[in-house]
N, CA, C and O atoms as a Tinker XYZ file with bonds, in Angstrom:
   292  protein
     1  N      0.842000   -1.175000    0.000000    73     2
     2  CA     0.000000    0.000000    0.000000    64     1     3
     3  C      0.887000    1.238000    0.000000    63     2     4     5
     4  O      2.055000    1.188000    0.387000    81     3
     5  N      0.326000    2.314000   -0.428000    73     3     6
     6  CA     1.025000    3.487000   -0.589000    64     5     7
     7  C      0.961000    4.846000    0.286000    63     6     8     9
     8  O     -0.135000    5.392000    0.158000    81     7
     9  N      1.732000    5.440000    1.027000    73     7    10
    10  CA     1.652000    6.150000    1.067000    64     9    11
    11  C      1.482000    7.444000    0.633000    63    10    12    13
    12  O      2.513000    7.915000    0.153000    81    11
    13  N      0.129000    8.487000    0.640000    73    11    14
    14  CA    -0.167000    9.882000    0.529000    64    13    15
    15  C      0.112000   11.106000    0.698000    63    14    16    17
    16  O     -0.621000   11.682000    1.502000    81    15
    17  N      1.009000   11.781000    0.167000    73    15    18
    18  CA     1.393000   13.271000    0.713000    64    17    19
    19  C      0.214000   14.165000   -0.052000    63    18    20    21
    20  O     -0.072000   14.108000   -1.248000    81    19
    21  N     -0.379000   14.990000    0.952000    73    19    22
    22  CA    -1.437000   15.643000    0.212000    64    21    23
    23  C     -0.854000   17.349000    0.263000    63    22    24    25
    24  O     -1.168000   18.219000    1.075000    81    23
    25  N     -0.171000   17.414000   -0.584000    73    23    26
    26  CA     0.663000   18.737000   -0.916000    64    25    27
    27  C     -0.032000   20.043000   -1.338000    63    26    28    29
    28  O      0.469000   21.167000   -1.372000    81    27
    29  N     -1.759000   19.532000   -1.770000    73    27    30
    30  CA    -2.501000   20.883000   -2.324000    64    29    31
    31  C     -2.754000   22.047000   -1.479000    63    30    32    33
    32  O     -3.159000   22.120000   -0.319000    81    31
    33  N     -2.338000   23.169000   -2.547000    73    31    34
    34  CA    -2.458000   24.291000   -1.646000    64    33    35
    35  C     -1.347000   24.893000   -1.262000    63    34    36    37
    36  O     -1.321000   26.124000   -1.272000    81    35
    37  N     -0.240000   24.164000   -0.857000    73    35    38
    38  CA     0.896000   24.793000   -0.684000    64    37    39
    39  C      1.967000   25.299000   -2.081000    63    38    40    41
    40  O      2.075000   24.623000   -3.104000    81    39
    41  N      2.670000   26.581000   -1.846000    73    39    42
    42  CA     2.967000   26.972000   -2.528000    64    41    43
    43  C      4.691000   26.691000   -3.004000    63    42    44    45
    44  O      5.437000   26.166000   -2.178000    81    43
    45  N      5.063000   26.970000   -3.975000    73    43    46
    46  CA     6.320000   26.386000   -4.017000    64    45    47
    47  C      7.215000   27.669000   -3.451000    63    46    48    49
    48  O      7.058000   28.889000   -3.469000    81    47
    49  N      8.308000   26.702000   -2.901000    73    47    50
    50  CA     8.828000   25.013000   -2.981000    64    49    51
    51  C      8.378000   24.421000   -2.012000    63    50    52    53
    52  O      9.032000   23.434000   -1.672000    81    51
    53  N      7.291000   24.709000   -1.298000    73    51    54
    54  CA     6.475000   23.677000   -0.476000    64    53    55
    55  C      6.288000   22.269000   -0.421000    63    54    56    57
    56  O      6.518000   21.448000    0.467000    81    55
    57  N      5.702000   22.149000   -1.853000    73    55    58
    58  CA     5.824000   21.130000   -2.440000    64    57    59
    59  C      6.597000   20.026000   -2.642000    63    58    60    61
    60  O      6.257000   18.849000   -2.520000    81    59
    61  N      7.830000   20.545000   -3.008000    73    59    62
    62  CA     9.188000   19.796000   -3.325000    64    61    63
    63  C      9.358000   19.292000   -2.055000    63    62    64    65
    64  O      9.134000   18.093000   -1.889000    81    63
    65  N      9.819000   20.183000   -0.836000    73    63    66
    66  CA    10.651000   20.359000    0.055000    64    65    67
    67  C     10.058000   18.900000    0.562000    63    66    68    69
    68  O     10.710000   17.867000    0.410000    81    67
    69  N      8.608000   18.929000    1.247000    73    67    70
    70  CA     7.776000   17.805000    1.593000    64    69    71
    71  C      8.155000   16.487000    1.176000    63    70    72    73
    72  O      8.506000   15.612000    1.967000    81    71
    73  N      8.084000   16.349000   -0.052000    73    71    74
    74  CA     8.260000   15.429000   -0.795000    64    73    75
    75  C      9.751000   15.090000   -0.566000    63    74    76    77
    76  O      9.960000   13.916000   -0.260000    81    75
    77  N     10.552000   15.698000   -0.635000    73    75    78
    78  CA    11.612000   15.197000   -0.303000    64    77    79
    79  C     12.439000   14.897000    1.154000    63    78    80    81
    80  O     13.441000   14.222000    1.390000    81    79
    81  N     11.677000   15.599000    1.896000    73    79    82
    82  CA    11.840000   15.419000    3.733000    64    81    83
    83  C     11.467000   13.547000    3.453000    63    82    84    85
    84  O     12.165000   12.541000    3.572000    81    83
    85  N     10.156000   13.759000    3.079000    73    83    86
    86  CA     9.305000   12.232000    2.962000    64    85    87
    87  C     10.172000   11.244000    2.728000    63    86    88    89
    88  O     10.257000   10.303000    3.516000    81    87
    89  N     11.022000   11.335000    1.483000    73    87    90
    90  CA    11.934000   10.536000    0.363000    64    89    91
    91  C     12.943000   10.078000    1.071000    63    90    92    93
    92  O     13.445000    8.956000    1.003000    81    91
    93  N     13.339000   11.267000    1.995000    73    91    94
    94  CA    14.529000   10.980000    2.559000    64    93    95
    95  C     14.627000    9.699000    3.788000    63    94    96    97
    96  O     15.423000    8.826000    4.133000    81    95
    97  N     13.524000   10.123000    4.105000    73    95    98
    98  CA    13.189000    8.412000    5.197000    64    97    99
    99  C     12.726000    7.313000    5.012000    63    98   100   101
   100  O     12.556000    6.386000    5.804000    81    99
   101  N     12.464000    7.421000    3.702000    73    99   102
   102  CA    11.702000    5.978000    3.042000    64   101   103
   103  C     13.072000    5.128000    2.228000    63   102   104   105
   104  O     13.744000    5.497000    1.265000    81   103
   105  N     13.135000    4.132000    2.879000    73   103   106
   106  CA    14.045000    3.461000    1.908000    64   105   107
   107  C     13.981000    2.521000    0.327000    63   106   108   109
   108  O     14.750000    2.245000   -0.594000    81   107
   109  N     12.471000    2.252000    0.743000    73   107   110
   110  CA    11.573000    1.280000   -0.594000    64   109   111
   111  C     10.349000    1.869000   -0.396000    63   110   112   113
   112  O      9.830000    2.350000    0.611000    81   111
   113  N     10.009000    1.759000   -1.438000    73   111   114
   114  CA     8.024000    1.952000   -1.278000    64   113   115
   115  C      7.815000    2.363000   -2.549000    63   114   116   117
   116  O      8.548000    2.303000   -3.536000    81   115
   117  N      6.230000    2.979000   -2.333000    73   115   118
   118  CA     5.596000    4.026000   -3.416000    64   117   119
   119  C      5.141000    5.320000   -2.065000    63   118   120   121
   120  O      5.091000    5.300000   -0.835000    81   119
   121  N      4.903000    6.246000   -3.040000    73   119   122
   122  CA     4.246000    7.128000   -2.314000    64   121   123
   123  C      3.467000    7.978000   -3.640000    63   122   124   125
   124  O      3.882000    8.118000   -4.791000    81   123
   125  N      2.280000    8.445000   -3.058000    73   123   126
   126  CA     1.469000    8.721000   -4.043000    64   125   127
   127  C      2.002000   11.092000   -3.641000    63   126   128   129
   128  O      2.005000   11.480000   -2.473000    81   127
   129  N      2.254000   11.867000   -4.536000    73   127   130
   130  CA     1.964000   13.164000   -3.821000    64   129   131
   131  C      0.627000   13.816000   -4.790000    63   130   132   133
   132  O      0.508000   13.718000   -6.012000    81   131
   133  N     -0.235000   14.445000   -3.899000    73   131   134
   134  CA    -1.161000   15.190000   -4.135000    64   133   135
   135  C     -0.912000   17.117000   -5.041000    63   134   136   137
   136  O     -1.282000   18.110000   -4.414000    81   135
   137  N     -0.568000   17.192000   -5.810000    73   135   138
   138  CA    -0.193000   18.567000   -5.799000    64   137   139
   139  C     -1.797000   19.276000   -6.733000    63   138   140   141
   140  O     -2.808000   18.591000   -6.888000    81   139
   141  N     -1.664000   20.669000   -7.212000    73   139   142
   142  CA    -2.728000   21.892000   -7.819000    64   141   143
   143  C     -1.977000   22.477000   -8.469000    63   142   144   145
   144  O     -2.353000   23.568000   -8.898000    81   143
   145  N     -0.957000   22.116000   -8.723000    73   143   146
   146  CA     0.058000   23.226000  -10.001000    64   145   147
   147  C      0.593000   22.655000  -10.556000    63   146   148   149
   148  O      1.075000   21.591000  -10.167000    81   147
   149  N      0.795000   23.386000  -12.290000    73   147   150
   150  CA     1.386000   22.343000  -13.023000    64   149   151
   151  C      2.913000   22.365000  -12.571000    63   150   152   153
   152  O      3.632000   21.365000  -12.592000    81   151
   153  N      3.355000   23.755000  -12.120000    73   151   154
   154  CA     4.923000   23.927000  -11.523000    64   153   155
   155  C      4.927000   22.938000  -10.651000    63   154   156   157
   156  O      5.632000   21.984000  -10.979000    81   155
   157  N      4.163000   22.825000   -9.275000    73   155   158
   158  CA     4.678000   22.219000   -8.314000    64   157   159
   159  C      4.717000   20.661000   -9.021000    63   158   160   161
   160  O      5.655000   19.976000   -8.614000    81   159
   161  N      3.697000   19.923000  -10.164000    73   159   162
   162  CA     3.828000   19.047000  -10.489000    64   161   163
   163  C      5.344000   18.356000  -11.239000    63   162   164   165
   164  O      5.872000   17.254000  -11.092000    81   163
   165  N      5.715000   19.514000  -12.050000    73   163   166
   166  CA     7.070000   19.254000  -12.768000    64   165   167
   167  C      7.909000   19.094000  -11.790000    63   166   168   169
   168  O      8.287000   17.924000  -11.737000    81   167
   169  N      8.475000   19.925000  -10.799000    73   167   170
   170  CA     8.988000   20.068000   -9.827000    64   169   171
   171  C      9.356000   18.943000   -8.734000    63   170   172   173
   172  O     10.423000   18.535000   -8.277000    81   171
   173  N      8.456000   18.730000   -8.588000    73   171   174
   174  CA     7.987000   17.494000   -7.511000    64   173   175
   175  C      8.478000   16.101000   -8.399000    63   174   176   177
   176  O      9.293000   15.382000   -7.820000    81   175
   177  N      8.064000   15.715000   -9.658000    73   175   178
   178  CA     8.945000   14.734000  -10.235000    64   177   179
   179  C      9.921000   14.540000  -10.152000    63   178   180   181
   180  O     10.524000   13.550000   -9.738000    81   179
   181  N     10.497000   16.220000  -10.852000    73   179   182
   182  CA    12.087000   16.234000  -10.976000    64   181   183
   183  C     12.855000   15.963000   -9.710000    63   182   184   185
   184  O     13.715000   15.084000   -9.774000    81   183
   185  N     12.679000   16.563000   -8.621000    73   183   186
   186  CA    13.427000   16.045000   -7.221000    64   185   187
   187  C     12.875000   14.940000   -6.813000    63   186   188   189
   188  O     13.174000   14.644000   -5.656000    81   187
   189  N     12.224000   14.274000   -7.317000    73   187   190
   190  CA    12.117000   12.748000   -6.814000    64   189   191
   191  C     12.626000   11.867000   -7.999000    63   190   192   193
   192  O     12.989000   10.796000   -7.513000    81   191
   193  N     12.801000   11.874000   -9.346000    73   191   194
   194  CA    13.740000   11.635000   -9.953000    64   193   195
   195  C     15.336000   11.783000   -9.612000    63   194   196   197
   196  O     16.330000   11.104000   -9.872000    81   195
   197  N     15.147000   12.736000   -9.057000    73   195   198
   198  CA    16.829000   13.423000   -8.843000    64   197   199
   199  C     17.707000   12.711000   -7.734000    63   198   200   201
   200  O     18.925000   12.538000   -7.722000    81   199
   201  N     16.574000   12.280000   -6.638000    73   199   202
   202  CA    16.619000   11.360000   -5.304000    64   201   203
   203  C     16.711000   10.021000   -5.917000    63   202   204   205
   204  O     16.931000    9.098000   -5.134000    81   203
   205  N     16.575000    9.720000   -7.256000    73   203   206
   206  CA    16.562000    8.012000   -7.086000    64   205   207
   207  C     15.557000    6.942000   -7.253000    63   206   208   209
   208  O     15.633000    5.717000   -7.348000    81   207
   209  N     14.126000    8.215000   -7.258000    73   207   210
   210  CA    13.086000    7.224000   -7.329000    64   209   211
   211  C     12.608000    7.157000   -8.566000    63   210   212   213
   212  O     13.102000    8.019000   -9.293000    81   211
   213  N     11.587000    6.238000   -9.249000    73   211   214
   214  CA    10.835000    6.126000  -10.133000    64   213   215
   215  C      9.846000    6.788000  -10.359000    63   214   216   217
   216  O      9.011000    6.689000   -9.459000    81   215
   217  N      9.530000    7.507000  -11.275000    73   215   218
   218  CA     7.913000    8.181000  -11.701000    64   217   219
   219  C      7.388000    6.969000  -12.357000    63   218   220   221
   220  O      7.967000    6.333000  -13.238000    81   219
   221  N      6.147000    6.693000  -11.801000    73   219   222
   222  CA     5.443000    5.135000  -12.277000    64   221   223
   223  C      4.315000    6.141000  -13.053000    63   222   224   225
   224  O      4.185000    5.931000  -14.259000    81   223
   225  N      3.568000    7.117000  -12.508000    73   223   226
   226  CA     2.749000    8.336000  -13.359000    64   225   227
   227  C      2.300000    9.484000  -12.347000    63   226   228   229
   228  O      2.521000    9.828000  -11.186000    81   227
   229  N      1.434000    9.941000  -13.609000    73   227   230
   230  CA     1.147000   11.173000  -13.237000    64   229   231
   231  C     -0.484000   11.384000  -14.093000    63   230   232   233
   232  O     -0.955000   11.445000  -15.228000    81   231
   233  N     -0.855000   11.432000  -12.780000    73   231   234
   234  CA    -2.197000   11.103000  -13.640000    64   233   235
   235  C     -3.012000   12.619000  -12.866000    63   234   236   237
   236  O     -2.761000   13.153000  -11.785000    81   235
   237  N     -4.013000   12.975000  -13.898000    73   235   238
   238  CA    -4.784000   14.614000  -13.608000    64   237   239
   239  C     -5.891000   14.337000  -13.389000    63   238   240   241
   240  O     -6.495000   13.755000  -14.290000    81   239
   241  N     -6.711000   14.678000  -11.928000    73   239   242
   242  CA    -7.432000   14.460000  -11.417000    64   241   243
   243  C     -8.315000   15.624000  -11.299000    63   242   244   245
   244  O     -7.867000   16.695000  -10.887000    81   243
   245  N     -9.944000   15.432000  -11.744000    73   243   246
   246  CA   -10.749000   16.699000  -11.135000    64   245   247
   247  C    -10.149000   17.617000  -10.467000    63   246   248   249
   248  O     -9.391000   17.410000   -9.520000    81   247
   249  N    -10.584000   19.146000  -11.115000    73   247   250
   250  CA   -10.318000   20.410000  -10.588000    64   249   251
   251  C     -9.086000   20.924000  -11.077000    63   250   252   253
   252  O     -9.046000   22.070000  -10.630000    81   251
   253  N     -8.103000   20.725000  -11.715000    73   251   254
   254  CA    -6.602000   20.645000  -12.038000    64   253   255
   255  C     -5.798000   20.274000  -11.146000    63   254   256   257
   256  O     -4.739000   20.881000  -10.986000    81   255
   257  N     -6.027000   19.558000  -10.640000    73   255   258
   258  CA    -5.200000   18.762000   -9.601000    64   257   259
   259  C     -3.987000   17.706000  -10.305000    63   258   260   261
   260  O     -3.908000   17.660000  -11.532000    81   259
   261  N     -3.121000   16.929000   -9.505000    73   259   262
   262  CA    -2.259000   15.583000   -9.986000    64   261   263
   263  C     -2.077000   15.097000   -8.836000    63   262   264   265
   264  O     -2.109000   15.577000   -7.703000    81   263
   265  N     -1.800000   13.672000   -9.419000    73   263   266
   266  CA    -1.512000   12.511000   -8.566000    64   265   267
   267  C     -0.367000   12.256000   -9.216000    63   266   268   269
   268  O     -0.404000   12.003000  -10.420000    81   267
   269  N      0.675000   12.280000   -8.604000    73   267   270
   270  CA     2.070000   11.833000   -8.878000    64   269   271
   271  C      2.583000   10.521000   -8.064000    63   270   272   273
   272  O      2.775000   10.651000   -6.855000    81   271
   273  N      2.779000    9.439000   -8.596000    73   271   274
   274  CA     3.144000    7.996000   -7.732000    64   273   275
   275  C      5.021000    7.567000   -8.395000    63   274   276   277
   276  O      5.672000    7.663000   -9.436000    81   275
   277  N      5.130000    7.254000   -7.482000    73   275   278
   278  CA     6.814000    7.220000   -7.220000    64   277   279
   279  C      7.106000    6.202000   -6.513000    63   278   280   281
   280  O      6.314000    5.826000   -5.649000    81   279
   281  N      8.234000    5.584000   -6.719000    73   279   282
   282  CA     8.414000    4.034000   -6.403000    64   281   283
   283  C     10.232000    4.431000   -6.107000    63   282   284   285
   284  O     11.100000    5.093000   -6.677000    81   283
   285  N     10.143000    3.744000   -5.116000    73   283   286
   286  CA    11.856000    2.868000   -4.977000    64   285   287
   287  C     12.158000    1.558000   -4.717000    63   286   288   289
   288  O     12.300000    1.393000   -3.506000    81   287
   289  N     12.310000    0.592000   -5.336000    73   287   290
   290  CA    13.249000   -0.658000   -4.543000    64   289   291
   291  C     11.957000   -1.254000   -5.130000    63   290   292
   292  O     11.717000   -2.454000   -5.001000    81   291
C-alpha cells in the first residue's frame, strides 16, 4: 500500500521540500503526492527523480489537480 502526501495548496517550494523530507526516510516503497500546479507538479517529479526514485505516473485528477506515484526498490 502506498503512502499519501497531500501537498494541495501549498505553494512552491512547499511542495518539493515535503516530498523530499518524505523521500529521505523511506528506503523502498511508493508514495502517491497530491499537488494543484502544473509547476509544483514538474517540480515534484524532478526532485524525486533526482533522489533516485521512479515516476510510475502522473495522472490529472478533477479540478486541475495531480496525482504523482513514485516508487523505490
Amino acid at each position: 500500500m502506498s503512502e499519501i502526501i497531500d501537498a494541495r495548496g501549498l505553494s512552491c517550494p512547499q511542495p518539493v521540500l515535503v516530498t523530499l523530507n518524505r523521500v529521505a526516510t523511506v528506503e523502498k516503497g511508493t508514495l502517491e503526492i497530491l499537488v494543484d500546479t502544473e509547476a509544483s507538479r514538474e517540480n515534484v517529479c524532478r526532485a524525486a527523480q533526482a533522489k533516485g526514485w521512479s515516476l510510475d505516473s502522473v495522472d490529472a485528477v478533477d479540478g486541475g489537480e495531480y496525482r504523482i506515484t513514485i516508487s523505490k526498490g
